[in-house]
N, C-alpha and C positions, 0 to 999 in steps of 0.2 A: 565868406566872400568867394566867390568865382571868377575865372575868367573874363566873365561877360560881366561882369557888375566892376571890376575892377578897373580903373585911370591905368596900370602897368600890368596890361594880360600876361604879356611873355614873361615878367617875376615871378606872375602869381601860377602862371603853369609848372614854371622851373620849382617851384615851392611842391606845389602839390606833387610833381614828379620825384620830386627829392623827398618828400612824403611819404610817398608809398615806395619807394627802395631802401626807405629804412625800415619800414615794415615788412618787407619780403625779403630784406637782409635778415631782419632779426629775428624771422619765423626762422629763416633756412639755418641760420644760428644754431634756434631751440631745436632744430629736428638733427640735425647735424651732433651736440651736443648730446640727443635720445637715443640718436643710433650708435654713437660710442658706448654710453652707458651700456646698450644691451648687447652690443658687440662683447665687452666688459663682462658682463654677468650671465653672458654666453661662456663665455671662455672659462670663467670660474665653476660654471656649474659642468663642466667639458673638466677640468680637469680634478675636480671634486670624484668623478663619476668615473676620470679610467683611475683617482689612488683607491676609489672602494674597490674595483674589479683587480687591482693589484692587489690590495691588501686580504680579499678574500681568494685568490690565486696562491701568496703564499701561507695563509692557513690553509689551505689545502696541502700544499708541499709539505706543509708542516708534520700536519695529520700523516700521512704519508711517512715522510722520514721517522717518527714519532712512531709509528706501525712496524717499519722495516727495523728501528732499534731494538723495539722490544721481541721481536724476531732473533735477530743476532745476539739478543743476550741470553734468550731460550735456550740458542742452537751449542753457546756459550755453558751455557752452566753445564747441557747436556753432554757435550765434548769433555767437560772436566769432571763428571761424573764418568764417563767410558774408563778417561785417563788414568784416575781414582781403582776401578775395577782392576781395567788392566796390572795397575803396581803390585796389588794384591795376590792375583795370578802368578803377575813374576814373581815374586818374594817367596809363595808357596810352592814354584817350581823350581827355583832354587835353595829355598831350605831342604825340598827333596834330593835333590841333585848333593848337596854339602853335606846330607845323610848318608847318600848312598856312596859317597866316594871315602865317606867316613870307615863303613864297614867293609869294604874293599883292599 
């Protein structure tokens, strides 16, 4: 039925215009709705992408500290091997000394 064929045109336009603004309400609905979602799975795939570049940032730091420790424990053991030398030194220069002050 149409306008032209209808006994009450102005119903039947107010009908058909009420018609299609619920169709172009309920497209702009579905598009409104699509652009959240991807707005949405924008943002998740956004913050997916800076914890990878964090979490491979602090493996790196890691690698890193993990390098400078096993450095310091190097420099470590080498220091307490000097230390070690050293005592030995002193104990033989004063067993010399508490000899010679013996015969003295």
């Amino acid at each position: 039925m149409s306008i032209f064929t209808s006994r009450n045109p102005a119903g039947t336009a107010a009908l058909e215009l009420g018609l299609i603004t619920a169709g172009i309400v309920g497209s702009m609905a579905d598009a409104h709705a699509a652009g959240k979602q991807a707005a949405e799975e924008r943002a998740e795939k956004r913050a997916a992408y800076v914890y990878a570049c964090e979490l491979a940032e602090a493996r790196g730091r890691a690698d890193d500290l993990g390098r400078v420790a096993m450095r310091a424990v190097r420099h470590v053991a080498s220091l307490e091997a000097e230390v070690r030398r050293l005592r030995v030194a002193l104990q033989q220069r004063q067993a010399f000394i508490d000899r010679q002050r013996g015969v003295a």
